[in-house]
C-alpha positions in Angstrom: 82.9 102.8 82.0 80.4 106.1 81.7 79.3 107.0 84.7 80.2 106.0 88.0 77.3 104.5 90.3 76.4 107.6 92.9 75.6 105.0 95.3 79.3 102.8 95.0 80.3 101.3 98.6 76.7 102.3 100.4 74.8 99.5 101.6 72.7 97.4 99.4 69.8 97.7 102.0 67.4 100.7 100.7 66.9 101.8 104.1 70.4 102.0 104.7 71.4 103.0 101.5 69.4 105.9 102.0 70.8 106.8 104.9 74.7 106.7 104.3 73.8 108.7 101.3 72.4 111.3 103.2 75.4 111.3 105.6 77.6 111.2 102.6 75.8 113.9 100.8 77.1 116.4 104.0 80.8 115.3 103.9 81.5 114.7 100.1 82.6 118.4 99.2 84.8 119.1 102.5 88.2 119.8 102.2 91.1 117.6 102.2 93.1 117.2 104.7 96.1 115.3 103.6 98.6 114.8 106.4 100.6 112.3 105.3 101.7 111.0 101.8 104.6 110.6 99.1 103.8 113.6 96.4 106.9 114.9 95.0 107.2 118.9 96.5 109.1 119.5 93.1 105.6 119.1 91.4 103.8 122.2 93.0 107.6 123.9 93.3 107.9 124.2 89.8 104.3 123.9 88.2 105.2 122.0 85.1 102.6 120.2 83.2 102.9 116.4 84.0 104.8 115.0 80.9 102.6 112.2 79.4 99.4 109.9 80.9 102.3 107.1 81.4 104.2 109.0 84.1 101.3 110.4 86.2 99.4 106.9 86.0 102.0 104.0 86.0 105.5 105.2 86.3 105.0 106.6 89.5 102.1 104.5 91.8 103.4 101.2 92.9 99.8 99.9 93.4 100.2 99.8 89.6 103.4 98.7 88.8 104.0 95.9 91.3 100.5 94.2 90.4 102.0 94.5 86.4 105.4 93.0 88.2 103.3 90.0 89.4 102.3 88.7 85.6 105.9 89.3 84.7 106.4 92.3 83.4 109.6 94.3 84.1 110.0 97.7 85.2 112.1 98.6 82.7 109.1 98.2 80.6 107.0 100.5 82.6 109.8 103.4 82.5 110.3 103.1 86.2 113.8 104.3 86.8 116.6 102.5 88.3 118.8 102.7 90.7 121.3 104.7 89.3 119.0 107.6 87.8 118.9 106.0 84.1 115.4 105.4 82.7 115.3 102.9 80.0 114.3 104.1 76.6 110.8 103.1 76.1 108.0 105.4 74.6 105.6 106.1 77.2 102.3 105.4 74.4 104.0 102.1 74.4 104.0 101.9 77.9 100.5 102.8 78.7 99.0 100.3 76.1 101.1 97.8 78.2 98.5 99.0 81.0 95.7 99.3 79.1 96.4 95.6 78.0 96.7 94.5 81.2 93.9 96.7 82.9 92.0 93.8 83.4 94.6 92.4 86.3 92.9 95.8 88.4 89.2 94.0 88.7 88.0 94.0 92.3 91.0 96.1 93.4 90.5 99.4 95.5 93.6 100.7 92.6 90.9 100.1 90.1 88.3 102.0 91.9 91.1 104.8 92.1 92.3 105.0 88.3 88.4 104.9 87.1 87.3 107.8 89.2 90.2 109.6 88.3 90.0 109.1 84.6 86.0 109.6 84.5 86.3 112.6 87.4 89.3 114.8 86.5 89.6 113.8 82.7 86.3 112.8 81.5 87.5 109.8 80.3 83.6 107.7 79.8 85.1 104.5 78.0 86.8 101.8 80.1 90.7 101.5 79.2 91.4 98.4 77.4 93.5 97.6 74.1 91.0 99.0 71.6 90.4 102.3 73.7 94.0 103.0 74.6 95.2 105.4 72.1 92.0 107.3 72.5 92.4 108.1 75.9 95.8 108.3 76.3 95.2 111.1 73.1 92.6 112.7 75.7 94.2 112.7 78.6 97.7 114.2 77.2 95.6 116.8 75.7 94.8 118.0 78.7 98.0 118.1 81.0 99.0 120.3 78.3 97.2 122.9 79.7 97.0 125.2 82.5 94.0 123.5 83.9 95.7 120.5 84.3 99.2 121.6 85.9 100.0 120.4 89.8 99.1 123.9 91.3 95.3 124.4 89.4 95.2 120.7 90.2 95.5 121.0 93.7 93.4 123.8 94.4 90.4 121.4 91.9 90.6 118.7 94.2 89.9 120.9 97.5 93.0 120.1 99.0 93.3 122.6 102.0 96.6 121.0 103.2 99.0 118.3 102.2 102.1 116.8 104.2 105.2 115.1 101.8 107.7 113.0 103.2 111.3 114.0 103.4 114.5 112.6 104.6 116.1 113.9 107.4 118.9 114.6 105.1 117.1 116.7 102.6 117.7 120.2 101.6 113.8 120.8 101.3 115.1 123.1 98.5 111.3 122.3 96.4 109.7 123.8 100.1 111.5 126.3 99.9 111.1 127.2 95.6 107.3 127.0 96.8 107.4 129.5 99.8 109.6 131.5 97.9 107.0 131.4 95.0 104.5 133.2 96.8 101.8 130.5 95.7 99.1 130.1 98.9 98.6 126.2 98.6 99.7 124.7 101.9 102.3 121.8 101.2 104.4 120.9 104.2 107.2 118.3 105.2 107.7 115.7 107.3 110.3 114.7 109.0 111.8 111.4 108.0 115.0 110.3 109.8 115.2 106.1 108.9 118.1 106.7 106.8 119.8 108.2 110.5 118.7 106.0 113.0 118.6 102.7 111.4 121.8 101.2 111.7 121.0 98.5 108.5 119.9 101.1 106.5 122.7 102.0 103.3 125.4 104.5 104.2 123.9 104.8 107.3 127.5 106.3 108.7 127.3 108.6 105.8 124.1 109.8 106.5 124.9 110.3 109.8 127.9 112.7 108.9 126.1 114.5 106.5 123.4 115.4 109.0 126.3 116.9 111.6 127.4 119.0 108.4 124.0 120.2 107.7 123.1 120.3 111.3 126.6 121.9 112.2 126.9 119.6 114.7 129.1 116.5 115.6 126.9 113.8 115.1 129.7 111.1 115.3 129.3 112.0 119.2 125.9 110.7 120.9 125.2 114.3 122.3 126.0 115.9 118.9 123.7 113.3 117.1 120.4 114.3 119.2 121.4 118.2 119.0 121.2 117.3 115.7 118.4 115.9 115.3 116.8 118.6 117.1 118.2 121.1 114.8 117.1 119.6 111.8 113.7 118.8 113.0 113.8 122.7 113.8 114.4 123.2 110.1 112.0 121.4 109.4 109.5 123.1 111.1 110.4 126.1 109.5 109.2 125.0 106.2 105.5 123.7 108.0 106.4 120.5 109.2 104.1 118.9 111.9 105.1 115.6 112.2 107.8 112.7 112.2 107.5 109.1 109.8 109.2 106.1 111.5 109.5 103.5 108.8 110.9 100.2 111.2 110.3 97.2 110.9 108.9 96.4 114.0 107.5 98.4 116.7 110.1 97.6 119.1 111.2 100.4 122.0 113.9 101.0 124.4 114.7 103.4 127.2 118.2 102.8 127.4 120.4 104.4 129.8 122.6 107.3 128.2 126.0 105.5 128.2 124.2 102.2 127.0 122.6 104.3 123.9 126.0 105.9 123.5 127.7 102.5 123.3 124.9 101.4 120.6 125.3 104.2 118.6 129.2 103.8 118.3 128.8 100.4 117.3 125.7 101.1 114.7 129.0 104.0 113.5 131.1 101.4 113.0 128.8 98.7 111.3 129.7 96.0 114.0 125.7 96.0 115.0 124.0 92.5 115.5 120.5 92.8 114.2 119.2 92.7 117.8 121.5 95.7 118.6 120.2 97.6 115.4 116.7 96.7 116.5 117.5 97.6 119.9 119.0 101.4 119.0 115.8 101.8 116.5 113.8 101.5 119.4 115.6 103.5 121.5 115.7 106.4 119.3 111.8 105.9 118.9 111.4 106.9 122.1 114.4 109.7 122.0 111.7 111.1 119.3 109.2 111.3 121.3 110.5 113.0 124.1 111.7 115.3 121.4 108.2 115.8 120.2 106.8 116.6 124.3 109.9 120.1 123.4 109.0 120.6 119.7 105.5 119.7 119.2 106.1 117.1 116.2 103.2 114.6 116.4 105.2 111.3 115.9 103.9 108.0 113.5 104.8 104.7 113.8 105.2 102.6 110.0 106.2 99.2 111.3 105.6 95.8 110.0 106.9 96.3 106.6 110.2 93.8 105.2 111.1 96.8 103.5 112.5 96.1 99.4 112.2 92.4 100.2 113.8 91.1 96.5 117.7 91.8 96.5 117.9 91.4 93.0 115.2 94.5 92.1 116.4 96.7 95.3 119.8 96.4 93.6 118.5 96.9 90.0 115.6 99.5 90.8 116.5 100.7 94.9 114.2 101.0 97.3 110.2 101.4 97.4 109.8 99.9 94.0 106.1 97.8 95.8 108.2 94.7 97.1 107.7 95.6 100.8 105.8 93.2 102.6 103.4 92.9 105.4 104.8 90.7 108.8 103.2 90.0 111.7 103.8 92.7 114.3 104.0 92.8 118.3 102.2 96.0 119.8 101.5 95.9 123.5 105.4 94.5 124.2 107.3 96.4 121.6 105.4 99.8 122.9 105.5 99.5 126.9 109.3 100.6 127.3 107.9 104.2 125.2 104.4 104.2 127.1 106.1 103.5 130.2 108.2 106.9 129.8 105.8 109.3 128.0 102.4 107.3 127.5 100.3 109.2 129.6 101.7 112.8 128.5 98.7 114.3 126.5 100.8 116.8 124.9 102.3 113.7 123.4 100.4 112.5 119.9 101.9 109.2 118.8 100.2 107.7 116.1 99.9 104.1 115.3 99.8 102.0 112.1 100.0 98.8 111.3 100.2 95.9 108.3 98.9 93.5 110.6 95.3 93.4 110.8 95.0 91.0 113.7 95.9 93.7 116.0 93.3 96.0 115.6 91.2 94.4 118.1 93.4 92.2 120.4 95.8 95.7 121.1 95.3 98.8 118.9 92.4 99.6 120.1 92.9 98.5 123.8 95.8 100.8 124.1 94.8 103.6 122.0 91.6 103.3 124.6 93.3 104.2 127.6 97.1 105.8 126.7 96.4 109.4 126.6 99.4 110.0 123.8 98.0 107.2 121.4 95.5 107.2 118.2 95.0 105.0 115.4 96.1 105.8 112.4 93.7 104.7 109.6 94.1 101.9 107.2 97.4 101.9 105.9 98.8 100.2 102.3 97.6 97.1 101.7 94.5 98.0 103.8 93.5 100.8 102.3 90.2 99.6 100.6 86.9 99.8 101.4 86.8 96.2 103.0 89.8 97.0 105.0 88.3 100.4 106.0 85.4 98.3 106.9 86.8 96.1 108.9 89.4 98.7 110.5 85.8 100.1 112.0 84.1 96.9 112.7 87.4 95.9 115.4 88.5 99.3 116.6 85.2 101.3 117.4 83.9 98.9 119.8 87.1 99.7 122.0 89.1 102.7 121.1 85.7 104.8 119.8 85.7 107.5 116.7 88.0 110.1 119.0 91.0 107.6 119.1 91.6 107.6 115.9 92.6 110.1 113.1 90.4 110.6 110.3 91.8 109.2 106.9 94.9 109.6 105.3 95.8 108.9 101.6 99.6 108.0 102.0 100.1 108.3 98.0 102.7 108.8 95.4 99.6 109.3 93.1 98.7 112.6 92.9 95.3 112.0 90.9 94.4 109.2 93.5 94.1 111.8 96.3 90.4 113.0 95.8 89.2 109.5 95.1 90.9 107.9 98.0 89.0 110.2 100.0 85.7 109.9 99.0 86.5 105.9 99.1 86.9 106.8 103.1 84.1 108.7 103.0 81.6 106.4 102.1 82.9 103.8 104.0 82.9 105.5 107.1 79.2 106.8 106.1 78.1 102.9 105.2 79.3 102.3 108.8 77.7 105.0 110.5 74.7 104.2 108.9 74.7 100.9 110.2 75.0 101.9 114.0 72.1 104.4 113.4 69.5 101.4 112.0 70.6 99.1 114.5 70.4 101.8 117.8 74.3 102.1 118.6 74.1 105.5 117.4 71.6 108.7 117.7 70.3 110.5 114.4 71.3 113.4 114.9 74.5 112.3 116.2 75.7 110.8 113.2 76.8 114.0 110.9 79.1 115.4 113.1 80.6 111.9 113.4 81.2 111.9 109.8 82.1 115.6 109.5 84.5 114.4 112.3 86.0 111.3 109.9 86.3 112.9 107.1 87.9 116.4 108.1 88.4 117.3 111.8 90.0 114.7 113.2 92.7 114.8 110.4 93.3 118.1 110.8 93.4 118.2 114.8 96.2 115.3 114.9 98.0 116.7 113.2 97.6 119.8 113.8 97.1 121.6 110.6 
C-alpha cells in the first residue's frame, strides 16, 4: 500500500488538480461535525481498549461483512452475533485472515478507500492486507489498541471530532449518555431520537414497545393522547442528554394529516395487530408529520431514511436480527408522499426537515425542486449505498443546479465504524473540492468565492442543521 496518493479523487486535469488541492488544502484539518451515525455510546462511556483488529474492522461495519456474505461466507464466521446475544466461538486472528483473504473483493469500493486510509492513517499499517501480510498487521494493529493512545476517548479527540450524534431507540435508557456525562470527560456525544420501533405498526413487539414507552414516559400510551404526551416526554429526555434531532427509518416517504379521531382509530388498530399494510403505511405517515409539529415546540430537527426494504432475508433476520447489510434500496415517491407534511408545516422555517434518499433518480426530478423552494426542507447528503465519491459526485452534479450549496447539509458519515469516520470525511472533502474546482475553471463560480463554499461543505453547514 505505502503511501496514499495526496492528490486521490482530485481531477486528473493539472489545472484543476491544482486548484481543488488548494481548496482542499483549507478544509482538510477542520473539525468534524458528525451529526448523524451508529457508534456505540458504550465505547466513549466506558473507554475500554477495542478488543482485537477483528471486532473494530469486520465484526462491526456491514460494508464489510455483507460484501464477504455475497461470496458465501457466513456470519457466524465473521463473529457477528446473533439474534439471541450468543457469538459463535471463532478466534478473531482466524477471522481477520478470512478478510485479509478475501480483501481483494474491496477493489474499486469507497469501503476499500476507507479500511486503507484507516490502516496507513491511524495505525501506520504501509503493506497492503492480503494472506501473506495478515498476521503482521493484525500483530501491529493489536499492539496498539492495547494502549492508551488507541482507546475510544484519545481516539476521538485524534480524529478532530468536535461533535458526534448516535442513534437510539425511543425506548432506550441512554444509561452509556449518561456514564459519559457523569464521567466528566468534555468530548461531545449526543443522542438521537429514534422512535421506528413505536410508530411502525410492522415493526416486532411493536405493542410492547409501545407499553414500555408509557412506563418510562409515565404515561398511558395505550390511549392516542397518552401516546403523543409520550412521545413528547421522551423526546424531552432526550434532549437532556444533547439530542438535536429525530431518525425516521420508513420505508417510504409517505405522509398523512389525519383527523384526530381517524389517527386514534389507526393507532388502536396498529395496538391490536389488525393493521393492513396500507393502514400501517398510513399511521407511519401520519406520525411523520405528528413529529414534526412536535419539532416546530421542541426544536428537534427531523430526518427522513426512507426507501430501504429493511432485513430483506427472513432466514438471516431470524438467525442474525436486524441491520446485519440485507436492507435494500427501492424506488421512492417524494413530491406525493411529502405534500400532506408540506401542506401543514412546509413553509415554517423554524421547521428543518431533512431529506435522504436510496433512490438516486430523485435528486434532480424532486429533491432538489422541493428543497429549492420549501422553506423547512434540505438535502441530506449521500446516504449508504451512495456514499462514494461517484455518488458524492453525482449528488452535486443533479442537486446544485436547483436546490444550490445552502439547501443542503454538509456531509454526514452515518457509520457503525468508528475508524471510518475521519476518512469518510476527507472522501467528502475532496469531492466536494474536485466539484468546486470545476465551477471555478469553467465560470459558474467566483475565485474567491470558492473557499467559503468548501469551508461551508465541509463544516458549517453540518453544524447549523443541526444545530450543534
Amino acid at each position: 500500500m505505502s503511501d496514499l496518493d495526496d492528490d486521490r479523487l482530485f481531477p486528473a486535469d493539472p489545472t484543476l488538480r491544482r486548484m481543488a488541492r488548494q481548496l482542499y488544502d483549507g478544509v482538510r484539518d477542520l473539525p468534524i461535525i458528525s451529526p448523524h451515525g451508529h457508534i456505540d455510546p458504550r465505547w466513549f462511556a466506558q473507554d475500554q481498549n477495542f478488543a482485537n483488529p477483528s471486532q473494530l474492522f469486520v465484526t462491526p461495519d456491514h460494508y464489510v461483512f455483507r460484501m464477504l456474505q455475497s461470496q458465501g461466507i457466513p456470519l457466524d464466521a465473521l463473529g457477528v452475533p446473533r439474534a439471541d446475544g450468543t457469538v459463535a466461538d471463532v478466534d478473531p486472528r482466524e477471522v481477520w485472515r478470512l478478510f485479509a483473504q478475501n480483501f481483494h473483493l474491496f477493489r474499486g469500493t469507497p469501503s476499500r478507500m476507507w479500511l486503507d486510509h484507516a490502516f496507513h492513517d491511524v495505525f501506520g499499517v504501509t503493506d497492503r492486507l492480503s494472506v501473506t501480510s495478515a498476521d503482521s498487521i493484525y500483530d501491529q494493529i493489536d499492539a496498539q489498541l492495547q494502549t492508551d493512545a488507541f482507546r475510544p476517548r484519545a481516539l476521538f479527540e485524534r480524529f478532530n471530532i468536535e461533535a458526534i450524534s448516535t442513534t437510539e431507540s425511543a425506548i432506550d435508557d441512554l444509561k452509556w449518555h449518561r456514564m459519559i456525562r457523569e464521567s466528566g470527560w468534555t468530548g461531545k456525544v449526543v443522542t438521537a431520537y429514534r422512535p421506528d420501533a413505536v410508530v411502525d405498526p410492522a415493526f416486532a413487539g411493536f405493542a410492547d414497545n409501545v407499553a414500555k414507552m408509557g412506563e418510562m414516559a409515565g404515561e398511558d400510551a395505550t390511549s392516542w393522547q397518552g401516546y403523543l404526551a409520550a412521545h413528547r416526554n421522551r423526546r424531552d429526555y432526550f434532549k437532556s442528554f444533547g439530542a438535536t434531532s429525530s431518525d425516521h427509518g420508513h420505508s417510504s416517504a409517505r405522509t398523512e394529516d389525519l383527523a384526530q379521531d381517524v389517527a386514534a382509530q389507526l393507532f388502536d388498530k396498529a395496538l391490536q395487530g389488525t393493521c393492513t399494510d396500507d393502514e400501517a403505511d398510513a399511521f407511519r405517515g401520519h406520525m411523520l408529520t405528528e413529529m414534526a409539529r412536535m419539532s416546530l415546540d421542541d426544536g428537534l430537527v427531523l430526518q427522513i431514511h426512507p426507501g430501504a426494504f429493511r432485513n430483506h432475508s427472513d432466514p438471516v433476520a431470524a438467525r442474525h436480527g436486524r441491520d446485519k447489510g440485507y436492507d435494500i434500496p427501492m424506488r421512492t415517491d417524494y413530491v406525493h408522499a411529502l405534500k400532506p407534511l408540506l401542506d401543514a408545516v412546509g413553509h415554517r422555517a423554524d421547521l428543518t426537515v431533512i431529506l435522504f434518499t436510496l433512490d438516486e433518480t430523485t435528486y434532480a426530478r424532486e429533491l432538489a425542486p422541493m428543497a429549492g423552494v420549501y422553506p423547512c426542507l434540505r438535502l441530506g447528503p449521500p446516504w449508504w449505498f451512495h456514499d462514494s465519491p461517484e455518488g458524492m459526485m453525482r449528488f452535486r452534479e443533479m442537486t446544485t443546479e436547483t436546490a444550490g450549496f445552502y439547501n443542503t447539509v454538509g456531509f454526514n458519515d452515518d457509520t457503525r465504524a468508528f475508524c471510518s469516520i475521519p476518512a469518510r470525511h476527507d472522501v467528502a472533502r475532496r469531492v466536494d473540492c474536485a466539484f468546486l474546482a470545476n465551477l471555478v475553471a469553467t465560470g459558474r463560480l467566483a475565485e474567491d468565492e470558492a473557499p467559503e463554499v468548501a469551508h461551508d461543505l465541509a463544516y458549517r453547514l453540518a453544524k447549523q442543521a443541526y444545530r450543534l
